[in-house]
C-alpha positions in Angstrom: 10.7 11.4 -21.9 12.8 8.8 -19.7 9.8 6.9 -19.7 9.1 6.7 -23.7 13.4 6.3 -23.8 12.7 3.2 -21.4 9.3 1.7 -23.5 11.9 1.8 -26.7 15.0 0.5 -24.7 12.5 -2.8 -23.6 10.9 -3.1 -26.5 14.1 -3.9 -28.7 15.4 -6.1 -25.9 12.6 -8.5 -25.8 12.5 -8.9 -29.3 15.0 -11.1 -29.2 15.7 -14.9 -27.9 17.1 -14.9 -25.0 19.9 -17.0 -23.5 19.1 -19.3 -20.3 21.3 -17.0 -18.5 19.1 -14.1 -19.6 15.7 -16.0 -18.8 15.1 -14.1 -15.7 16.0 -10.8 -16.9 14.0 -10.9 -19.6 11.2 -11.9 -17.9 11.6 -9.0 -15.3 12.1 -6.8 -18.1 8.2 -8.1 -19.8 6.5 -6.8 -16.4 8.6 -3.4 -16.3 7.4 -2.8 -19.7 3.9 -4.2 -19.0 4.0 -1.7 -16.4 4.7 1.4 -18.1 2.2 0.3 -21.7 -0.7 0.3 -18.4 0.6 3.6 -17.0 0.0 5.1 -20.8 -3.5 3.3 -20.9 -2.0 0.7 -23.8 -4.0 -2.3 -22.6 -3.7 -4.8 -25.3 0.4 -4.2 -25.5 0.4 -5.0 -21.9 -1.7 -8.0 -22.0 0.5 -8.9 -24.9 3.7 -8.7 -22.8 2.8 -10.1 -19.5 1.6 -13.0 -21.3 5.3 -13.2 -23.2 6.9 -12.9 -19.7 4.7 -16.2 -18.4 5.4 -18.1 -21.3 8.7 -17.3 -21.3 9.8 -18.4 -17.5 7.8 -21.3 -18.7 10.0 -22.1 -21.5 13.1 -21.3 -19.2 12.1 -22.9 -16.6 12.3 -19.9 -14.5 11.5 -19.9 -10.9 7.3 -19.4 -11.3 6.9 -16.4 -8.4 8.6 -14.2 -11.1 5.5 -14.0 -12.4 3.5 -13.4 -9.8 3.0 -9.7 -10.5 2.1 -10.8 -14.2 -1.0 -12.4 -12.7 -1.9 -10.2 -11.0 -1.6 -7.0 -13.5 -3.4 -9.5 -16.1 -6.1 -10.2 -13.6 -7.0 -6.7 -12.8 -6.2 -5.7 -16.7 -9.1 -8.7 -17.7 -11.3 -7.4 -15.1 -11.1 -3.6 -16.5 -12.2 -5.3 -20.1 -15.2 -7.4 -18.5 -13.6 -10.8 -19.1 -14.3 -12.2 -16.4 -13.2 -15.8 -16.3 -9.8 -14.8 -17.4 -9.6 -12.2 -14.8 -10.2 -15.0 -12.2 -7.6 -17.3 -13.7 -5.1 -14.9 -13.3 -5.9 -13.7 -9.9 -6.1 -17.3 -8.9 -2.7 -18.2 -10.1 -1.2 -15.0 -8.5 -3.2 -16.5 -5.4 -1.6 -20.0 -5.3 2.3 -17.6 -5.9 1.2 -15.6 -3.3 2.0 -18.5 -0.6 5.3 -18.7 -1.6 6.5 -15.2 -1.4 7.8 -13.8 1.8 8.9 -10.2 0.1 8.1 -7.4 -2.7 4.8 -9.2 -3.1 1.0 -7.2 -2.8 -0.7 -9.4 -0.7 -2.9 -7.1 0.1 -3.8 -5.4 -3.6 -4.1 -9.0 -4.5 -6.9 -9.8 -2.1 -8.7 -6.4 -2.5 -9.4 -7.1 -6.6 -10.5 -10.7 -5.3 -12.6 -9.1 -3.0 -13.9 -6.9 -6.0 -14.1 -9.8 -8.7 -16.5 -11.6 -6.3 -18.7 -8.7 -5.3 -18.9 -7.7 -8.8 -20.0 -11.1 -9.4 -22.8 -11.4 -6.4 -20.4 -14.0 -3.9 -20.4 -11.3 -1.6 -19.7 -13.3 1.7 -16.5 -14.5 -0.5 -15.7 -10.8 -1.8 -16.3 -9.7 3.0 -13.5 -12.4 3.2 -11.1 -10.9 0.6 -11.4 -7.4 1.8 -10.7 -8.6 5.3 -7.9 -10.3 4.5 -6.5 -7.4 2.2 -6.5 -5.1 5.3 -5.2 -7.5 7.7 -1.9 -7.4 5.5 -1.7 -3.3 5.8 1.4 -2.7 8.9 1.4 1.0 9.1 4.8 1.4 7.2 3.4 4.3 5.2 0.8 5.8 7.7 -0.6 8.2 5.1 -0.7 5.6 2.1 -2.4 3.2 4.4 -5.4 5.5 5.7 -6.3 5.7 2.1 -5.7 1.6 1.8 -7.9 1.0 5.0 -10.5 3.6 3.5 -11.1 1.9 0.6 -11.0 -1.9 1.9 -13.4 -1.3 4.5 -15.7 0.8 2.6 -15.7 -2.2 -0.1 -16.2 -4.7 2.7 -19.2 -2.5 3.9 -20.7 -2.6 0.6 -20.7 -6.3 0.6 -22.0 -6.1 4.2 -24.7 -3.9 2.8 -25.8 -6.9 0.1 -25.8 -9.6 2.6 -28.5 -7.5 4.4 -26.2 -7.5 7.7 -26.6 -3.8 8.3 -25.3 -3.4 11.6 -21.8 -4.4 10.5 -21.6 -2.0 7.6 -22.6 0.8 9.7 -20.3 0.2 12.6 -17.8 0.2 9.4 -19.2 3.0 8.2 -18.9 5.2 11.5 -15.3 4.0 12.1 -14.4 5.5 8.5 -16.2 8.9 9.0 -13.1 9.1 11.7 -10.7 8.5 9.0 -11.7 12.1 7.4 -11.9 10.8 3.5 -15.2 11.1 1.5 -17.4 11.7 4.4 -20.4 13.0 2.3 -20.3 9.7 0.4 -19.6 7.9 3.5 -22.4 9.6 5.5 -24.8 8.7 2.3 -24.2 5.3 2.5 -24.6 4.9 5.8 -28.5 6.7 5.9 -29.1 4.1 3.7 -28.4 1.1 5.7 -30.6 2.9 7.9 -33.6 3.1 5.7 -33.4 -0.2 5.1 -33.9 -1.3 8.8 -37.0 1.4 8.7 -34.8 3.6 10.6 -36.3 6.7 9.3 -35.6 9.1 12.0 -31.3 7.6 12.0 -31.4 7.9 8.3 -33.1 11.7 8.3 -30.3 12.8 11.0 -27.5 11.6 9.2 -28.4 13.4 5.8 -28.8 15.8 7.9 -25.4 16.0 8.7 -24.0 16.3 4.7 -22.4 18.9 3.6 -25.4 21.6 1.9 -23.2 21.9 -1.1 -22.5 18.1 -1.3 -26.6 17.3 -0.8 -27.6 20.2 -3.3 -26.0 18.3 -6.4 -26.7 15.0 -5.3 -29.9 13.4 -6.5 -28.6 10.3 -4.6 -29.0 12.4 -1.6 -32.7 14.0 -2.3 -33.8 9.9 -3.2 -32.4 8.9 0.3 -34.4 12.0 2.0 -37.8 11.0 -0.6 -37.6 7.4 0.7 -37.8 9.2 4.3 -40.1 10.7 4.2 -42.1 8.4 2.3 -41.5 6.0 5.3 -42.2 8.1 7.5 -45.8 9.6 5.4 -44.9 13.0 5.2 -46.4 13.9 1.9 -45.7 17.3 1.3 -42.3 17.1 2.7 -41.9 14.2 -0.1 -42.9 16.6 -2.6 -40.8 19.4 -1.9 -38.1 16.8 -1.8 -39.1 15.4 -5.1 -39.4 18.6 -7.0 -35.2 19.8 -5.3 -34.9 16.3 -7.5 -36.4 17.1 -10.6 -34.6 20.1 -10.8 -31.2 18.3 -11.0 -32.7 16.3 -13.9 -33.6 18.7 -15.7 -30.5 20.6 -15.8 -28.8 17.5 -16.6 -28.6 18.4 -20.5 -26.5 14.4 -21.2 -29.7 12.9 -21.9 -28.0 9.9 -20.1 -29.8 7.2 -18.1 -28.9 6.1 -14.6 -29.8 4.0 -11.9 -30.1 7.2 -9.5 -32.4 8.8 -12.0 -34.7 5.4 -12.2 -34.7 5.4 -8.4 -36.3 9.2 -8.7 -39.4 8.3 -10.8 -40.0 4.9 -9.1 -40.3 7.3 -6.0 -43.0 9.8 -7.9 -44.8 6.7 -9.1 -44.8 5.8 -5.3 -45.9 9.5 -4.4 -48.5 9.1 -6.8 
């Protein structure tokens, strides 16, 4: 309720012409309200505002790292929409702000949807630089906040690791973040993969070995990693037996969907074959 009194309160403010005096205000006031339109998934209103707050300190000549959050929020927003170049704009310009703010900035959210901007599009020894740099900015004020942060910026940079073929690093990334307690089935998966990739059959097979049996049961991600084992490793039948724990899961999968997990599985019969 306080937050639908607050939307209504902003709302009616901006839709007016502000003073010079009230330039800075109102230009506060555009990201609070861009804020809370995201928080209730209302996308295009934010965009809409955040882009009224930038042209307003424009037009007021308003000090420009009052719109550094703008960028940012509009970056990530452009990014959830797939428009990419306008995502990178933004993130940019929050970027070149970024330098000039010594306080109540997010360095280090900043650099992490940098990271993910050029992973997603396949610069991946720029995305290992980002993540890097959005961890080195995390200072243990809020211990439990920042295990999460960590968690998630390594395991990004790992993933990039992953792409660049340097293996190695992501699992000495990988093993540090088992440590860290958080989505260790997950974790462990994408570390047995690394593994099969080097030929590491036997690593690989140990490791699965070591997810949780309710975790692997449900997982066809988990029963492709063991088939690509044992393929490795010639083991027919135990490939088969692994196979047919997969084609159960597909066919009590009743969405009809397609997925890359599920191309994965009958590239892997057609390899049986």
């Amino acid at each position: 309720a306080q937050d639908l009194e607050a939307i209504a309160l902003f709302e009616k403010a901006l839709s007016e012409v502000p003073d010079k005096t009230d330039a800075m205000a109102f230009v506060q006031a555009s990201e609070r309200l861009g804020n809370l339109y995201l928080a209730y998934g209302k996308v295009n209103e934010a965009k809409k505002i955040y882009d009224q707050g930038i042209l307003m300190a424009r037009a007021f000549q308003v000090v420009d790292t009052l719109v550094y959050s703008h960028h940012l929020y509009l970056g990530e927003t452009f990014f959830a929409l797939n428009q990419l170049d306008s995502s990178l704009f933004h993130l940019q310009q929050a970027e070149l702000l970024q330098q000039k703010i010594r306080q109540n900035a997010e360095p280090e959210r900043l650099y992490n949807a940098l990271g993910v901007y050029f992973y997603e599009t396949g610069n991946f020894n720029q995305s290992v630089s980002y993540f890097s740099k959005a961890e080195s900015f995390l200072k243990n004020e809020d211990p439990d906040l920042e295990r999460y942060a960590r968690f998630s910026f390594s395991s990004n940079k790992a993933s990039a690791l992953y792409r660049l073929e340097k293996y190695e690093q992501a699992q000495t990334i990988y093993r540090d973040l088992l440590k860290l307690g958080i989505n260790t089935d997950p974790l462990r998966i994408n570390l047995a993969n690394t593994y099969i990739e080097q030929q590491r059959s036997l690593e690989a097979l140990a490791v699965l070995d070591s997810v949780d049996s309710g975790f692997a049961f449900g997982s066809l991600s988990f029963h492709n990693l063991r088939s690509k084992v044992f393929l490795q490793l010639k083991e027919v039948e135990k490939l088969e037996k692994q196979l047919f724990l997969g084609q159960q899961l597909i066919d009590a999968d009743s969405s009809g969907s397609k997925n890359l997990q599920k191309g994965i599985f009958y590239l892997l019969k057609g390899d049986l074959e």
